[in-house]
KERO-155327 format. One record per residue: y, x, z of N, C-alpha, C in turn; residue number from 1. Coordinates in Angstrom, 1 decimal. Each point is the difference from the previous one (the first is absolute). Example, Ala and Ser with C-alpha at 12.3 -4.5 7.8 and 13.67 -1.06 7.14 Angstrom:
2
<<-5.7 13.2 7.8> <1.2 -0.9 0.0> <1.2 0.9 0.0> 1>
<<1.1 -0.4 -0.7> <1.1 0.9 0.0> <1.1 -0.8 0.8> 2>
END
This chain:
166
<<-1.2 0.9 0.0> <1.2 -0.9 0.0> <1.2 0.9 0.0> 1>
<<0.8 -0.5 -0.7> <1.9 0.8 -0.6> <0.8 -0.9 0.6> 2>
<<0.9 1.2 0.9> <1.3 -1.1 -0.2> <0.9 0.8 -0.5> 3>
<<1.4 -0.7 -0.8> <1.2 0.4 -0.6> <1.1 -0.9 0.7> 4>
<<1.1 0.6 -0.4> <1.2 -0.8 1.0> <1.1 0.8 -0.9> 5>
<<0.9 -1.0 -0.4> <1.4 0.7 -0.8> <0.7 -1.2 0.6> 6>
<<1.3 0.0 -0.8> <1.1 -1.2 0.6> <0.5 0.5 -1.5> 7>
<<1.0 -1.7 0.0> <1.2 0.4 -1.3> <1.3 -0.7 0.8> 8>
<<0.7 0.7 -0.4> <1.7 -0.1 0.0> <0.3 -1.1 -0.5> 9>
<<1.1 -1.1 0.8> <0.6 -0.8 -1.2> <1.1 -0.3 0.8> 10>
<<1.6 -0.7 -0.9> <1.3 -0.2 0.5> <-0.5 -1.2 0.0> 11>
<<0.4 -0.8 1.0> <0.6 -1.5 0.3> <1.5 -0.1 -0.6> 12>
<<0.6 -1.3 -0.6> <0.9 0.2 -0.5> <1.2 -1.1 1.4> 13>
<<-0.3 -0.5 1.0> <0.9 -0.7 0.7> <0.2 -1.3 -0.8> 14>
<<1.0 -0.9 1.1> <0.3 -1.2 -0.7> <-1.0 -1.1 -0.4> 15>
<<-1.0 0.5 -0.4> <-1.0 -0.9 -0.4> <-1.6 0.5 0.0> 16>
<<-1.1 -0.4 0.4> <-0.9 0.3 0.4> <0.0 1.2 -1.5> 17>
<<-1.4 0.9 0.0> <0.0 0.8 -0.5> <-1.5 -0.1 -0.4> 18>
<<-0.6 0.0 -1.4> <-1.1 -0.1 -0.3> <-0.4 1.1 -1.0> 19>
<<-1.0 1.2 0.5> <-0.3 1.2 -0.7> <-1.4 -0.2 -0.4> 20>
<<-0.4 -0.3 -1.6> <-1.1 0.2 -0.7> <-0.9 1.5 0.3> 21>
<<-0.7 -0.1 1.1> <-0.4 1.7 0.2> <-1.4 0.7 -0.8> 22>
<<-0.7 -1.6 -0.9> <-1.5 0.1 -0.3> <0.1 1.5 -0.9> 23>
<<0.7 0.7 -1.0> <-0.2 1.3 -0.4> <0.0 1.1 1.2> 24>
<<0.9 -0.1 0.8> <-0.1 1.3 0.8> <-1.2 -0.3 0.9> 25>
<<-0.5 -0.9 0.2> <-1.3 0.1 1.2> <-1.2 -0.1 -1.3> 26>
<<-0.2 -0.3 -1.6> <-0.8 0.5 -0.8> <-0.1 1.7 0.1> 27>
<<1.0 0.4 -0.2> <0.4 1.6 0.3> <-0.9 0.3 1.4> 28>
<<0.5 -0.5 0.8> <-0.3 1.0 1.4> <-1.6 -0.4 0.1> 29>
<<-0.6 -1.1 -0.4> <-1.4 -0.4 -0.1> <-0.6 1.5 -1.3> 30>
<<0.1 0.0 -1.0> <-0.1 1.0 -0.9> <0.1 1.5 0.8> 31>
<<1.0 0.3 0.6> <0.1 1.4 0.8> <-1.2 -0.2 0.8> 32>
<<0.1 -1.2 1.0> <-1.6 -0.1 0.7> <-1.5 0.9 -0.4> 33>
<<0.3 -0.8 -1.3> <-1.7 0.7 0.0> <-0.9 -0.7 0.3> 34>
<<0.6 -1.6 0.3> <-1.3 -0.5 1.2> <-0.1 -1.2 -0.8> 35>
<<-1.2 -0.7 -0.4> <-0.3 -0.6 -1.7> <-0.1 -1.8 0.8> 36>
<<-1.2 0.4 1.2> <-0.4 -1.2 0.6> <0.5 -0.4 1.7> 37>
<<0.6 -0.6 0.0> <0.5 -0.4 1.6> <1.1 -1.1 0.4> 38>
<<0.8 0.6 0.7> <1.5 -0.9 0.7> <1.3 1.1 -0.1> 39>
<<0.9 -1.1 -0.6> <0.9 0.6 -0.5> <1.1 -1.2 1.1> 40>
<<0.9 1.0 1.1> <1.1 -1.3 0.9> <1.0 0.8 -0.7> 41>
<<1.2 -1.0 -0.3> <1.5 0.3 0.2> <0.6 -0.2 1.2> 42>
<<0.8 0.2 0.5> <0.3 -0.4 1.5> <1.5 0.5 0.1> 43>
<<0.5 -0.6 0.9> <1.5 0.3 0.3> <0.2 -0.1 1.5> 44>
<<0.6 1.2 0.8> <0.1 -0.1 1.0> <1.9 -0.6 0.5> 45>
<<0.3 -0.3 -1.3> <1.4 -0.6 0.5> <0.1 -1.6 0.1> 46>
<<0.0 -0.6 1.1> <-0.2 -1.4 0.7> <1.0 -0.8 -0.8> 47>
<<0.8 0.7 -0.7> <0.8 -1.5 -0.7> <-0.3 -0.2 -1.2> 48>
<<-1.6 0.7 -1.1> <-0.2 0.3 -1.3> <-1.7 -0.6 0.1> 49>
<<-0.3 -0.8 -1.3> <-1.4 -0.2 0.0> <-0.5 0.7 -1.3> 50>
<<-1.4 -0.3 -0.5> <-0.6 0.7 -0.8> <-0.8 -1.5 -0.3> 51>
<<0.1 0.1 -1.5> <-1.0 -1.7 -0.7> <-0.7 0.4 -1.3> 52>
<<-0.9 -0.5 -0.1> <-0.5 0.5 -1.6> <0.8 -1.8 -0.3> 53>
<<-0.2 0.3 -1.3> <1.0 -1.6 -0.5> <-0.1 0.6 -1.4> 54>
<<-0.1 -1.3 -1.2> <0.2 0.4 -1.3> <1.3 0.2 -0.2> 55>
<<0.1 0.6 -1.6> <1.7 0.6 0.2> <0.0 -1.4 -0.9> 56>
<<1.4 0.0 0.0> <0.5 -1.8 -1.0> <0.8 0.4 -1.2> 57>
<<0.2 0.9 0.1> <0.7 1.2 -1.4> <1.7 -0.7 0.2> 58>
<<-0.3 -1.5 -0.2> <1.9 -0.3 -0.5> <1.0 0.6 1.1> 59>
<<1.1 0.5 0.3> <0.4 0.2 1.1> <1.8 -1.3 0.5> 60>
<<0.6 0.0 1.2> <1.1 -0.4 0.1> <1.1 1.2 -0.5> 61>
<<1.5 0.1 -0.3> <0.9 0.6 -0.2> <-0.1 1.3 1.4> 62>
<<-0.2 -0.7 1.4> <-0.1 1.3 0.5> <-1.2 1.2 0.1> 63>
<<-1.0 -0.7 -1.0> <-1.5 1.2 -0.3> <-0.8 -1.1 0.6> 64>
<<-0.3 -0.7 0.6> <-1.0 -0.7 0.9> <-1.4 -1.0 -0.9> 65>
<<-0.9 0.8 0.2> <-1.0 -1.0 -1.0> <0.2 -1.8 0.2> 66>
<<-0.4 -0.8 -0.7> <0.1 -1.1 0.5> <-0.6 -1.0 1.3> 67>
<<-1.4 1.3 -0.2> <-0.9 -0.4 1.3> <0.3 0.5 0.9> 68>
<<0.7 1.5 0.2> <0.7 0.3 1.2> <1.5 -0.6 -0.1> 69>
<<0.4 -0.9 -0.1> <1.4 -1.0 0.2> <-0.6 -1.0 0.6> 70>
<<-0.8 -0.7 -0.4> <-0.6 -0.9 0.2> <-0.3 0.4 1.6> 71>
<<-0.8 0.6 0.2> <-0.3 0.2 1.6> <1.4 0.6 0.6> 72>
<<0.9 0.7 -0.3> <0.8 0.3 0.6> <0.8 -1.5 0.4> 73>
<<0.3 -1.1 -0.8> <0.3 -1.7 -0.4> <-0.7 -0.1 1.5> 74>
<<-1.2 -0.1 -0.2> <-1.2 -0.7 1.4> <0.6 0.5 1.3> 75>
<<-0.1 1.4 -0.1> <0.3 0.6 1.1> <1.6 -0.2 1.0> 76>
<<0.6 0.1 -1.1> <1.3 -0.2 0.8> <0.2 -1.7 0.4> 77>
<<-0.9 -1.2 -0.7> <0.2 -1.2 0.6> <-1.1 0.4 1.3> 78>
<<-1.1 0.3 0.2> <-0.8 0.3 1.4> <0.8 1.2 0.9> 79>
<<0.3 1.3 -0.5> <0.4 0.8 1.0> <1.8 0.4 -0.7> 80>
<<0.6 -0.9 0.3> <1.2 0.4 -0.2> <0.7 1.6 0.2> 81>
<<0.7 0.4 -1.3> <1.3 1.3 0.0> <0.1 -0.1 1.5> 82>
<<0.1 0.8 0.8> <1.0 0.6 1.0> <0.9 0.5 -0.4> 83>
<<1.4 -1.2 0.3> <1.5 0.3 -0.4> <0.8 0.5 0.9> 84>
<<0.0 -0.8 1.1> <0.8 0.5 1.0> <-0.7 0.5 1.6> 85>
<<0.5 0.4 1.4> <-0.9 0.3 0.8> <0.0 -1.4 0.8> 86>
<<-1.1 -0.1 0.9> <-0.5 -0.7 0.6> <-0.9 -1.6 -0.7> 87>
<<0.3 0.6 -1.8> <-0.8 -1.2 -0.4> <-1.7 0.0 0.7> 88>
<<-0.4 1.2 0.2> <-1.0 -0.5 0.6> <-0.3 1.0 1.3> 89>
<<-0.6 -0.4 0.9> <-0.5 0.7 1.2> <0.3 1.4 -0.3> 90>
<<-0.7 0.8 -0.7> <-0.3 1.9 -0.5> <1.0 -0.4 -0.9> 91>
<<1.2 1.3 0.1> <-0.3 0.9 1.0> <0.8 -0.5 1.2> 92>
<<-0.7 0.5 1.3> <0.8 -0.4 1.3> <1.0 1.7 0.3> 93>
<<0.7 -0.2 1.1> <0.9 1.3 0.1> <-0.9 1.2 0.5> 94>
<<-1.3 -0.3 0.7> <-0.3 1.2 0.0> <-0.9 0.8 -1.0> 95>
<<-0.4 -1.0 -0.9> <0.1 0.3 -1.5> <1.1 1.0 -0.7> 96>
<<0.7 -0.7 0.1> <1.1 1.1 -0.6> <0.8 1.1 0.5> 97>
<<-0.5 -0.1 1.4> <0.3 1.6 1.0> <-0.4 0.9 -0.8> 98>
<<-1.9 -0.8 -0.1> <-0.7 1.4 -0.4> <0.2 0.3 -1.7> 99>
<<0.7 -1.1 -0.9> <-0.1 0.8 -1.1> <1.3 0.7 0.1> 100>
<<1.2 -0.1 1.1> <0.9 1.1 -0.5> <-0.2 1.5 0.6> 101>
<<-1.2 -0.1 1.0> <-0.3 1.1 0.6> <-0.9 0.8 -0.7> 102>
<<-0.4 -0.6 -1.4> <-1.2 0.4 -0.9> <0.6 0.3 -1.2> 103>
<<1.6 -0.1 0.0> <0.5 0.9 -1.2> <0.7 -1.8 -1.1> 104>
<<-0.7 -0.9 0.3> <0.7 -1.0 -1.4> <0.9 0.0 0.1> 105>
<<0.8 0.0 -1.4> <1.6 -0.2 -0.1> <0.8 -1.0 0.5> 106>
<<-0.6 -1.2 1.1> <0.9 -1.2 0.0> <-0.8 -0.9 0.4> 107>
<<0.0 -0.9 0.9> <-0.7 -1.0 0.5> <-0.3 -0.9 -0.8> 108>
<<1.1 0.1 -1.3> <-0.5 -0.9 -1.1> <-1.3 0.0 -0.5> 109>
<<-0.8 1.2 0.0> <-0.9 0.6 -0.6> <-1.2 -1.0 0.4> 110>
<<0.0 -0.2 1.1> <-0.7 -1.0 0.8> <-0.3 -1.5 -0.2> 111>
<<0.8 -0.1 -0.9> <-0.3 -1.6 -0.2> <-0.7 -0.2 -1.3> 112>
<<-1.3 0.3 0.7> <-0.9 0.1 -1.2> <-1.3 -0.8 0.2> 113>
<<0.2 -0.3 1.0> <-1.2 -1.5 0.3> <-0.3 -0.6 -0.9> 114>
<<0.2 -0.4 -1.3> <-0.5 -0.7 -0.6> <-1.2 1.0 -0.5> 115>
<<0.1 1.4 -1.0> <-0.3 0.7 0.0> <-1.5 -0.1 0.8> 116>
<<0.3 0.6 1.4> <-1.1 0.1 1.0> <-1.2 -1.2 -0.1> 117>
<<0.3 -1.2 0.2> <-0.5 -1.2 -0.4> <-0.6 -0.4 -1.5> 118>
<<0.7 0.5 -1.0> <-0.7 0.1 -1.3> <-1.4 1.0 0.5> 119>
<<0.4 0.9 0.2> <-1.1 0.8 -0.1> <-1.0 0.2 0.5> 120>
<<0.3 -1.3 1.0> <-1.3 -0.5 0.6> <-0.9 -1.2 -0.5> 121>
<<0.3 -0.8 -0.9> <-0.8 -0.4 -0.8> <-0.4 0.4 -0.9> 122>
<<0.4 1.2 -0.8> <-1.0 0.3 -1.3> <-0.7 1.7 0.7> 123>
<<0.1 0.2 1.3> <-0.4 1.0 0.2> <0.7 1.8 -0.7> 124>
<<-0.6 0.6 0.5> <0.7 1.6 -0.6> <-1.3 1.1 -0.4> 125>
<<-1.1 -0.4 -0.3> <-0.9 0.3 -0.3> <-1.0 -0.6 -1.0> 126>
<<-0.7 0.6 -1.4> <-0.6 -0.3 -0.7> <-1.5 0.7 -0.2> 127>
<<-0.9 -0.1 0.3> <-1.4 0.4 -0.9> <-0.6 -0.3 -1.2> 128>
<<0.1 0.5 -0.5> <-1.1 0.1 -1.5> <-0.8 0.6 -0.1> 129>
<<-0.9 -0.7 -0.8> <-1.7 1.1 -0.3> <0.7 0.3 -0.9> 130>
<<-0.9 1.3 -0.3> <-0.1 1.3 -0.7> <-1.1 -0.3 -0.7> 131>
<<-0.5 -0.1 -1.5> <-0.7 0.0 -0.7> <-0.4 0.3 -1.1> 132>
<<-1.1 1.5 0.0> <0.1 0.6 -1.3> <1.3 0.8 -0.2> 133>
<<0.6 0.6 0.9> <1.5 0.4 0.3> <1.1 -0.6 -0.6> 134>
<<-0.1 -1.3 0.1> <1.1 -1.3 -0.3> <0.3 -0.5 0.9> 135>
<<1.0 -0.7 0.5> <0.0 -0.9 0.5> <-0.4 -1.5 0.0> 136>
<<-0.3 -0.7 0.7> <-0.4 -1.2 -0.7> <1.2 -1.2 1.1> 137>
<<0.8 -0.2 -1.5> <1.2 -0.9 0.5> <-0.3 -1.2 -0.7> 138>
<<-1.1 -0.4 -0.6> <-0.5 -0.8 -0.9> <1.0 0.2 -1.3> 139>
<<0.2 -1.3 -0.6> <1.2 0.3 -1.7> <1.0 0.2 -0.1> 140>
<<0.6 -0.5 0.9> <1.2 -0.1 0.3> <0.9 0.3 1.2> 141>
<<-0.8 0.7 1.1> <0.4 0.3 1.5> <1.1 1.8 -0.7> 142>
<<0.9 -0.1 0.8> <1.2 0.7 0.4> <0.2 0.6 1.3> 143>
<<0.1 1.1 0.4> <0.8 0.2 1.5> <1.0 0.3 -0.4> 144>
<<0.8 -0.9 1.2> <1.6 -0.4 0.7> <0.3 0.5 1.0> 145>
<<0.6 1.2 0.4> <0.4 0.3 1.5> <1.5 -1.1 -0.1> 146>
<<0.3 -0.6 0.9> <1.1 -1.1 -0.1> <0.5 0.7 1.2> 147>
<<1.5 0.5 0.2> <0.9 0.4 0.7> <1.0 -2.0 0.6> 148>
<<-0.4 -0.3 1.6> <0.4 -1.2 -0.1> <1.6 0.0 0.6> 149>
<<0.2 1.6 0.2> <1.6 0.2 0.9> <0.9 -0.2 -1.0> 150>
<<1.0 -0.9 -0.1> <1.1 0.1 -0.5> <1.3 0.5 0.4> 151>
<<-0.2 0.6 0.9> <0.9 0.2 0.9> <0.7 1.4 -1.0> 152>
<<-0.6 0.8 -0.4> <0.5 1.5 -0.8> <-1.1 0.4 -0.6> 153>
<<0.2 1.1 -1.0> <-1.1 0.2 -0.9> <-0.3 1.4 1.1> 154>
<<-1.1 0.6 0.0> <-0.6 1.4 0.5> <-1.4 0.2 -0.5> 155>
<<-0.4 1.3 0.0> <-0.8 0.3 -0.3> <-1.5 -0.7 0.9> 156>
<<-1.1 -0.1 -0.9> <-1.3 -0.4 0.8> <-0.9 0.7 -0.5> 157>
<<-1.1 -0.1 0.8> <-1.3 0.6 -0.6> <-1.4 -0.5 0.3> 158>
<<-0.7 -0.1 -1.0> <-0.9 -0.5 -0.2> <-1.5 0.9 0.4> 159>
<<-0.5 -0.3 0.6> <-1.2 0.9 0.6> <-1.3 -0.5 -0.9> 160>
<<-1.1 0.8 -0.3> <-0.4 -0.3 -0.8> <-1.7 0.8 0.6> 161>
<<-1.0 -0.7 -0.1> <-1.2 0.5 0.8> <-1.1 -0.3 -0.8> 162>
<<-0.9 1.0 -1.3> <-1.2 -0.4 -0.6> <-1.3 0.6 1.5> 163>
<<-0.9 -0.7 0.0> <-1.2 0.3 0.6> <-1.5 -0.9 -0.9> 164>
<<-0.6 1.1 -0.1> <-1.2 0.1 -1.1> <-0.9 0.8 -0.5> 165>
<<-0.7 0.5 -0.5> <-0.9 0.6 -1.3> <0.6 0.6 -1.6> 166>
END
């Protein structure tokens, strides 16, 4: 049994959830693997970001956004509403935001990112795929999505990336 482990880089753009097509770079880091038959996870250790296989919908909106990722962004914000202003919801409380100014964030604003947090708890931040014949098997049409759900500012993220197999 092999394991391999890379990550890829990606910018969040702010303003509006962020949806990164990552299925070539984790074809890539599968290929560097070596490893033909097994489990392939994506994973994100940043709590405001999920990871989805999903078909891609090709059309997009004026701001880049596939139609199917608009569409759930539409759903999402009628179930887990933008965090606009503070105290729309419980998080963050004040000693929430003690500790993000004592942890370097630029601004308490930074914090009002609850909705974020809460997205990312229904679609999860973690993906597994078999590994087959050193493919993936996303069936015809499966895509991975790391989805950045902070709109709060764009920054950098990263995507952890773990084959284990034969």
């Amino acid at each position: 049994m092999k394991m391999y482990q890379d990550s890829i880089a990606v910018q969040s753009e702010g303003l509006h959830p962020t949806f990164h097509n990552i299925t070539a770079e984790i074809k890539e880091i599968l290929a560097k693997s070596g490893i033909k038959n097994g489990l392939l996870t994506v994973y994100s250790h940043h709590t405001t970001c999920s990871v989805m296989i999903q078909e891609c919908s090709h059309d997009k909106t004026y701001f880049g956004l596939e139609y199917l990722q608009q569409d759930l962004c539409n759903l999402m914000e009628q179930l887990v509403p933008t965090c606009r202003v503070e105290n729309q919801y419980l998080h963050p409380g004040p000693k929430h935001i003690e500790f993000g100014d004592s942890v370097g964030e630029p601004g308490p604003w930074t914090s009002l990112n609850t909705d974020a947090h809460l997205r990312s708890c229904f679609f999860g931040r973690s993906e597994s795929i078999q590994v087959e014949d050193g493919a993936l098997d996303l069936g015809e049409f499966g895509y991975v999505y790391f989805i950045d759900w902070d709109q709060v500012r764009g920054r950098k993220r990263t995507v952890k990336i773990t084959v284990i197999g034969e």
